[in-house]
C-alpha positions as CSV (number, residue, x, y, z in Angstrom):
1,X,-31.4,8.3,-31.7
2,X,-31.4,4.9,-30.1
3,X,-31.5,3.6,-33.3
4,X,-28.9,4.8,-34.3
5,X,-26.7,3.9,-31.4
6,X,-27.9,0.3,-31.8
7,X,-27.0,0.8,-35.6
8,X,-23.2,1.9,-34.3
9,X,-22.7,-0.3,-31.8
10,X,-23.7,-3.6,-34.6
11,X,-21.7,-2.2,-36.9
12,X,-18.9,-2.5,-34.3
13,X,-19.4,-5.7,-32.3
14,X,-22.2,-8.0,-33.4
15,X,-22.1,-11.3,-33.8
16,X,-23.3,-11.2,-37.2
17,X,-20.7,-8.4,-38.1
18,X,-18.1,-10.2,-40.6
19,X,-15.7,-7.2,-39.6
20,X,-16.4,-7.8,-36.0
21,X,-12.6,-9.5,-35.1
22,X,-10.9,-6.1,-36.7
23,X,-12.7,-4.3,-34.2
24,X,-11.5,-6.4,-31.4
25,X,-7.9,-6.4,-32.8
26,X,-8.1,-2.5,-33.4
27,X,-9.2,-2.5,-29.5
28,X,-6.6,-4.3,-27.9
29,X,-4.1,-2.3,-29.7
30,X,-5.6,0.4,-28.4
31,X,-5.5,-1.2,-24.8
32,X,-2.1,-2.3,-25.2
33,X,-0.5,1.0,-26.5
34,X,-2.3,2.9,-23.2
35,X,-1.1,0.1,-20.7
36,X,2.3,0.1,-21.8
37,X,2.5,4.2,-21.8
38,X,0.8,4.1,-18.3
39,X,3.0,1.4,-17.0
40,X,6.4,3.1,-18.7
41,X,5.5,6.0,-16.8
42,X,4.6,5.0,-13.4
43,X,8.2,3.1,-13.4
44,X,10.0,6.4,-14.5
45,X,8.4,8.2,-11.2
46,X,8.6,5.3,-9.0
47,X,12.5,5.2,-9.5
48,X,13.1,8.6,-9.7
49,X,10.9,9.3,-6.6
50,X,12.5,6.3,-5.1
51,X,15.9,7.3,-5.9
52,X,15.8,11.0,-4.3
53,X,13.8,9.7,-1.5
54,X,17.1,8.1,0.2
55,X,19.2,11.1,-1.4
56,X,17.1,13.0,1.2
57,X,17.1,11.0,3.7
58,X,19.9,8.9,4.3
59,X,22.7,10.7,2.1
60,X,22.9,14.2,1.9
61,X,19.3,15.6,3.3
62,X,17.3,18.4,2.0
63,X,19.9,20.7,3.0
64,X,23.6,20.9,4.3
65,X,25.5,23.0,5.6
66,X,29.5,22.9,5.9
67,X,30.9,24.1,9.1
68,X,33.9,22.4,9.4
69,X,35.3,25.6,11.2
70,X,33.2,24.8,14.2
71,X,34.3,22.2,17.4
72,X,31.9,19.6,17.9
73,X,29.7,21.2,20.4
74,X,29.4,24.4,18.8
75,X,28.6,22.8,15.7
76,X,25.5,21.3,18.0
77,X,24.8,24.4,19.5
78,X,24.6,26.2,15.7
79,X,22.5,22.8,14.9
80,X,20.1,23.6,17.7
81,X,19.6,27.1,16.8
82,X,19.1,26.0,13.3
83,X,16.3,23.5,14.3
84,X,14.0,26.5,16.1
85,X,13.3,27.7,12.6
86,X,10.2,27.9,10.9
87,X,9.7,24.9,8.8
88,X,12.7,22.7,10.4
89,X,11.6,19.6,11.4
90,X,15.2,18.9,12.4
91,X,19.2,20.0,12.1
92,X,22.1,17.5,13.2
93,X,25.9,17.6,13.2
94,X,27.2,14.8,11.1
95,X,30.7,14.1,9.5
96,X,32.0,11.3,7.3
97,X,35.3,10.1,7.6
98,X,36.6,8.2,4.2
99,X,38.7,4.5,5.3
100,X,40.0,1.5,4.1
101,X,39.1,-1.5,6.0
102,X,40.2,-4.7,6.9
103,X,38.3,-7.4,8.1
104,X,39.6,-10.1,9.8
105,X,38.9,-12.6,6.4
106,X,41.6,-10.3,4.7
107,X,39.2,-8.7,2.6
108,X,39.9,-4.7,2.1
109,X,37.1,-2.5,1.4
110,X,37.1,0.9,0.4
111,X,33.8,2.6,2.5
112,X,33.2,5.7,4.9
113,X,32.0,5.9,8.5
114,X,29.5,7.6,8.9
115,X,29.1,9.7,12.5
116,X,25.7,11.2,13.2
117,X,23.4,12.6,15.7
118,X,20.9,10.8,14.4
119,X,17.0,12.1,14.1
120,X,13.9,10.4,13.8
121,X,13.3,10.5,10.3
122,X,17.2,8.9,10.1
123,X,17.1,6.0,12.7
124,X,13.4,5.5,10.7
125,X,15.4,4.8,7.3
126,X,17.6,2.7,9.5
127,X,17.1,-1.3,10.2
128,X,18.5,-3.1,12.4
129,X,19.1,-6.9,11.2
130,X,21.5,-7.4,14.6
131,X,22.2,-6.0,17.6
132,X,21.9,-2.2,18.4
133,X,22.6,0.8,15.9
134,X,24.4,3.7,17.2
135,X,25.6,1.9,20.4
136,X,29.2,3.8,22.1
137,X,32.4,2.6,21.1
138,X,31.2,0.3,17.8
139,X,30.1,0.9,14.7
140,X,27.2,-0.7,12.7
141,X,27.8,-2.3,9.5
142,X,25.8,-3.5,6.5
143,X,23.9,-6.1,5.5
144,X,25.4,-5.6,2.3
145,X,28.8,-6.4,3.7
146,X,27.9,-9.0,5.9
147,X,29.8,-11.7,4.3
148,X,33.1,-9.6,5.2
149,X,32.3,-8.2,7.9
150,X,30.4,-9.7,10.9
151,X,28.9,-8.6,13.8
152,X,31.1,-8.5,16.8
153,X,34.1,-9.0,14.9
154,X,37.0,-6.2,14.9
155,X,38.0,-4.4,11.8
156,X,41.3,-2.1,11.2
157,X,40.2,1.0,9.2
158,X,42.6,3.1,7.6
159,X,42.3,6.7,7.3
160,X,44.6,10.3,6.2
161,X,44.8,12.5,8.9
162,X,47.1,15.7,9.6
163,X,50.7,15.2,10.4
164,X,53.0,17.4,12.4
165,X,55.8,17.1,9.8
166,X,54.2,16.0,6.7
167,X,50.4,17.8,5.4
168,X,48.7,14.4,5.6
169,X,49.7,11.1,6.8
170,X,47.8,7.6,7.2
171,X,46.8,6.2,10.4
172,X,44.8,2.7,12.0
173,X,42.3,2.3,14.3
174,X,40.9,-0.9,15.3
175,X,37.3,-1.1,15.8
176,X,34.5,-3.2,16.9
177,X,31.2,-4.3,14.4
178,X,28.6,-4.0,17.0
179,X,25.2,-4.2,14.5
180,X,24.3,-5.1,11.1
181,X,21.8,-2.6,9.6
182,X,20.3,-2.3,6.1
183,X,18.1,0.3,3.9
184,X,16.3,1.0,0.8
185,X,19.3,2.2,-0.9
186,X,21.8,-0.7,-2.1
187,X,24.7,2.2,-2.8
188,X,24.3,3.6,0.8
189,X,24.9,0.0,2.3
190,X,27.3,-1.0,0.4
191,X,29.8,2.1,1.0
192,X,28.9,3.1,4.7
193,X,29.2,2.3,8.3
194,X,27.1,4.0,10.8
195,X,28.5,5.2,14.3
196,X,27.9,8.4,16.9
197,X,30.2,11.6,16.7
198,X,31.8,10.4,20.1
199,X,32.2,7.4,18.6
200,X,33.7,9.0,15.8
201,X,35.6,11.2,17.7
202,X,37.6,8.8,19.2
203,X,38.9,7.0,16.5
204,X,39.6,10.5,15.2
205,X,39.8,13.8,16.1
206,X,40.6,15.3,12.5
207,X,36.8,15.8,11.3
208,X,35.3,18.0,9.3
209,X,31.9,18.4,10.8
210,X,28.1,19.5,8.7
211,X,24.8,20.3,9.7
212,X,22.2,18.3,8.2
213,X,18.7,19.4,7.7
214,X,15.2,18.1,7.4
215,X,12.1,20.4,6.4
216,X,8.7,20.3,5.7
217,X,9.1,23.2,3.7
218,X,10.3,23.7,-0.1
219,X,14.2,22.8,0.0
220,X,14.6,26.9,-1.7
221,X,12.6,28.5,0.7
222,X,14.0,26.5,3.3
223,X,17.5,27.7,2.6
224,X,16.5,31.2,2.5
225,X,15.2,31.4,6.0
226,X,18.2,29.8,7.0
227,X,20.5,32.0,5.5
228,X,18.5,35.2,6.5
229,X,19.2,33.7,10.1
230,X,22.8,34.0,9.2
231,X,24.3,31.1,8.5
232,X,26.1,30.7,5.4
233,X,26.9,28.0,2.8
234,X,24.1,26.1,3.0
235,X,23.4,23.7,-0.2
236,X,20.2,21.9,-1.6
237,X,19.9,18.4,-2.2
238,X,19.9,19.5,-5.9
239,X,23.4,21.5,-5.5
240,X,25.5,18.7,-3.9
241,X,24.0,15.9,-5.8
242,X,24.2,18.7,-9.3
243,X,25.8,15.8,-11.2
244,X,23.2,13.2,-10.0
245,X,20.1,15.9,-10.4
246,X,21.4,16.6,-13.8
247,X,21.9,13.5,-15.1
248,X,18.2,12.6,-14.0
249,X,16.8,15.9,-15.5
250,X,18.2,14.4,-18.9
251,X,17.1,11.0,-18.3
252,X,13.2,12.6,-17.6
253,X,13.8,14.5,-21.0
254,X,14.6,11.4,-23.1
255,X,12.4,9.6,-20.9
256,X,9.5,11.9,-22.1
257,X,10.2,12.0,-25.9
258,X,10.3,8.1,-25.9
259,X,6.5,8.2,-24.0
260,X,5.5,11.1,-26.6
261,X,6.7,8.9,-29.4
262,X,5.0,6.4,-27.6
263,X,1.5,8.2,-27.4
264,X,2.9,9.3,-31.5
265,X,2.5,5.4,-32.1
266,X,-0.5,5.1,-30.3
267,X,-2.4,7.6,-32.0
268,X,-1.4,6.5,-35.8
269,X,-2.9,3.5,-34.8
270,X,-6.2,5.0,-34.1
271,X,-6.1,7.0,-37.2
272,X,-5.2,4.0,-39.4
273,X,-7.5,1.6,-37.5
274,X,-9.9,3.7,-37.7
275,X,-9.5,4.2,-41.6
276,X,-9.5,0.5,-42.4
277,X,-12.7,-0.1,-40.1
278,X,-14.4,2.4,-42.7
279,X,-12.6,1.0,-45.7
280,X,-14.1,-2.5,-44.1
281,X,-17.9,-0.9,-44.2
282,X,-18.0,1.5,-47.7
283,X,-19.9,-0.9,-49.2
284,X,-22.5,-0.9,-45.7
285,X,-22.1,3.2,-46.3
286,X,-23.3,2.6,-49.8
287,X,-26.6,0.4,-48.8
288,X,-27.1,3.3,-46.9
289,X,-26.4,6.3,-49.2
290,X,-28.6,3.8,-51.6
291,X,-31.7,3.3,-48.9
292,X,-31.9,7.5,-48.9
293,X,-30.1,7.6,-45.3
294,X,-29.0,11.1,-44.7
295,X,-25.1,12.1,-44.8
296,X,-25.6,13.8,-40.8
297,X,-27.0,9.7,-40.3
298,X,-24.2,8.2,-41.7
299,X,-21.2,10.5,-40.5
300,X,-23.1,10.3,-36.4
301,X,-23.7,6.0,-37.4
302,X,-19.9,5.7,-38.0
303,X,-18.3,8.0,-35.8
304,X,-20.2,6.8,-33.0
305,X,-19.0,3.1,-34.2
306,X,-15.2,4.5,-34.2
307,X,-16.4,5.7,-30.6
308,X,-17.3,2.4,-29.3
309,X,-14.3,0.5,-30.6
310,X,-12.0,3.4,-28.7
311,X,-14.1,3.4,-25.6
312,X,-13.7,-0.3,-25.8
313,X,-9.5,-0.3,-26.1
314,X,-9.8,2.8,-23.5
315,X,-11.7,1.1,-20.9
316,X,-9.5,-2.4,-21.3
317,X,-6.7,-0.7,-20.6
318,X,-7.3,1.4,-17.7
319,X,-8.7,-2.3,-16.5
320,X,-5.0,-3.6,-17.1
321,X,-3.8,-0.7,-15.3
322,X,-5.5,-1.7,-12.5
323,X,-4.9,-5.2,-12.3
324,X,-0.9,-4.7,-12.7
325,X,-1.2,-2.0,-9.7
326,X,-2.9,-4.7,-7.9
327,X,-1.2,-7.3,-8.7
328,X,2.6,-5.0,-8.5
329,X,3.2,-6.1,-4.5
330,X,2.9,-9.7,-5.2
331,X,5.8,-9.2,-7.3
332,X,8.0,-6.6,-5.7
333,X,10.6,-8.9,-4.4
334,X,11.3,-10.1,-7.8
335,X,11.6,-6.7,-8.3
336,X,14.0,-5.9,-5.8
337,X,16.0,-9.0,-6.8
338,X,16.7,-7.9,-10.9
339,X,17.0,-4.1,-9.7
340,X,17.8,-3.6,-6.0
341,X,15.7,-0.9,-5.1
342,X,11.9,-1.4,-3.7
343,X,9.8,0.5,-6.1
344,X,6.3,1.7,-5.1
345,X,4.3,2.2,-8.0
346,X,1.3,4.4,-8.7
347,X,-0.7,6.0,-11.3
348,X,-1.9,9.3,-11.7
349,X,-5.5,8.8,-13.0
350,X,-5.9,12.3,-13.7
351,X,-2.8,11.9,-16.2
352,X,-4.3,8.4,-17.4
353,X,-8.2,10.5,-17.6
354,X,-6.0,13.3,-20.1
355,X,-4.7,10.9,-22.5
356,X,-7.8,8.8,-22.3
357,X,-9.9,11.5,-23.7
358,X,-6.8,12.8,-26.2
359,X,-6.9,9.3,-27.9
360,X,-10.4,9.3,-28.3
361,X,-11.0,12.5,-29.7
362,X,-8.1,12.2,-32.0
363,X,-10.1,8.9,-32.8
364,X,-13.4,10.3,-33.2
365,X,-11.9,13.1,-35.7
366,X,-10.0,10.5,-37.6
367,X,-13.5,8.6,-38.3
368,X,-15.1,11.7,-39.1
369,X,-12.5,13.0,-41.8
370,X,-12.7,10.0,-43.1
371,X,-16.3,9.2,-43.5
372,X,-16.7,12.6,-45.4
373,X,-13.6,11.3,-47.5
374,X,-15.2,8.1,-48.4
375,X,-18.7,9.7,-49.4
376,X,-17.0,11.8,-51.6
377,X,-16.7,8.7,-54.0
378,X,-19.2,7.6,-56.3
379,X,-21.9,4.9,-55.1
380,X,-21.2,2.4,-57.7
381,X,-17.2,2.7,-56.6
382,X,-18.2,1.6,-53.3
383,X,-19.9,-1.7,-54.1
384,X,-17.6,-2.8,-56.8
385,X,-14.1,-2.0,-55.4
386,X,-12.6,-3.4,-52.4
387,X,-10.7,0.1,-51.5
388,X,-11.5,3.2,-53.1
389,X,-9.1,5.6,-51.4
């Protein structure tokens, strides 16, 4: 036996192997095609994770609930109630009034404020690059704004609210930028200012008022218990985002045949490297058939050479893998700059384990079809042609 698997691993990678440079290109394809699928995937999840990570958080929650019927205070007090459930890690009133503003540069910009009894998890996704989020009587603007509207400055925002002769007619308030925040999400920044309901409330009294809702617990089953304790039209994450969520779906389908054409690619490769590493050896597989080796020798000698170049182009990439996980926060911020969004990357090594072991028992099945293939042929066909099949 360990003659054989110093017989293999020459005929793979010894010096004095004339083939050994094929077998060093055939393993950094091999390398190559498993970083790039590992990579391609980890960025998929990252920004879809990324993505529905501030849907949850900082835009529409893990669950909503529209009760516009409901005052202020009762709409707390059905909050509160909400927040005693099994599973809730917290329920809030919050209401979004849609204005135009005016800064005092001129500019116009077309944005929402924001009112919210804030929670932890909230006022966590939250920064603060200037004074004090969520301070009475101001609103907080963003970072993303900042060049037209500053802290401390007064903006006019325009609004629709309910007319005593006509259904809807506009109205101004002017009000004062008291902090500069910023998040993960670009889009939230860019269309929102933060403030308290009072806050809110005073600039308007026309509000349409939700509950929002954190839990620990699957979004499904949360909205079950809720609705068993009796409050209705409650919505998932999924439902009021349903364009969004579908559009993502889609985009994980065609993101999945591309890596399945990918791991397609990947896997001809083997098949036909593997071929041309025996078409490189017949005339080696002759000597042997020649020297009285026996044909369970030669298929084991070969197959377990096939195995060593695979293991080879396996191994390198996982080490690429690694090194561009370790290497990922150093570049993050360029990152950030080309796409906006901080990504977080990680690989499933379970995921990278299956297709480790796919590739290489495609591989080792390849070598051995072919090596019974090849000694099909007549010995004399193997020493005087170059390719025989």
């Amino acid at each position: 036996m360990s003659i054989l698997l110093r017989l293999s691993s020459r005929y793979a990678f010894s010096r004095q192997n004339r083939h050994r440079g094929s077998a060093i290109r055939i393993a950094l394809g091999l390398a190559l095609g498993l970083f790039a699928i590992v990579m391609v995937l980890s960025f998929m999840q990252a920004l879809q994770s990324n993505q529905f990570k501030d849907i949850r958080t900082l835009e529409s929650f893990d669950l909503q609930a529209d009760v516009s019927s409901l005052s202020l205070s009762e709409a707390r007090r059905e909050a509160a109630a909400i927040a005693t459930l099994d599973g809730i890690e917290a329920a809030f009133v919050w209401a979004d009034l849609p204005v135009i503003i005016q800064g005092e540069g001129g500019r116009t910009i077309s944005a929402r404020i924001r009112g919210i009894d804030a929670p932890p998890s909230f006022i966590d996704a939250v920064n603060c690059y200037k004074g004090t989020i969520f301070s009475e009587g101001t609103v907080a603007s963003s970072w993303a704004n900042s060049l037209w509207i500053k802290d401390g400055e007064t903006i006019t925002a325009t609004f629709l609210r309910r007319g005593k002769q006509a259904t809807i007619v506009p109205a101004s308030k002017k009000v004062e930028v008291g902090s500069i925040y910023y998040t993960t999400s670009w889009e939230f920044d860019q269309t929102t200012l933060l403030s308290t309901l009072d806050t809110l409330s005073t600039i308007t009294e026309d509000l349409a008022y939700h509950i929002g809702i954190y839990t620990s617990l699957d979004v499904q089953r949360a909205k079950l218990i809720i609705t068993d304790a009796g409050l209705m039209g409650v919505k998932s994450y999924q439902e009021v985002n349903a364009a969004l969520w579908g559009a993502m779906l889609l985009e994980q389908r065609m993101m999945t045949l591309m890596l399945l054409l990918m791991i397609l690619i990947v896997l001809v490769h083997a098949y036909s490297s593997t071929r041309r590493l025996l078409l490189a050896k017949q005339r080696e597989v002759a000597m042997l058939m020649t020297m009285g080796a026996r044909v369970g020798t030669i298929h084991a000698a070969f197959v377990l050479q096939s195995a060593y170049v695979t293991l080879l182009g396996l191994v390198v990439g996982v080490i690429l893998c690694w090194g561009a996980l370790t290497l990922y926060p150093h570049l993050s911020a360029f990152v950030y700059r080309k796409m906006g969004t901080h990504l977080v990357l990680a690989i499933n090594w379970g995921q990278v384990l299956g297709l480790s072991v796919g590739i290489l028992v495609f591989s080792l099945i390849s070598s051995l079809l072919a090596i019974r293939r090849l000694l099909r042929a007549d010995i004399m066909e193997m020493f005087v042609y170059e390719e025989i099949y």
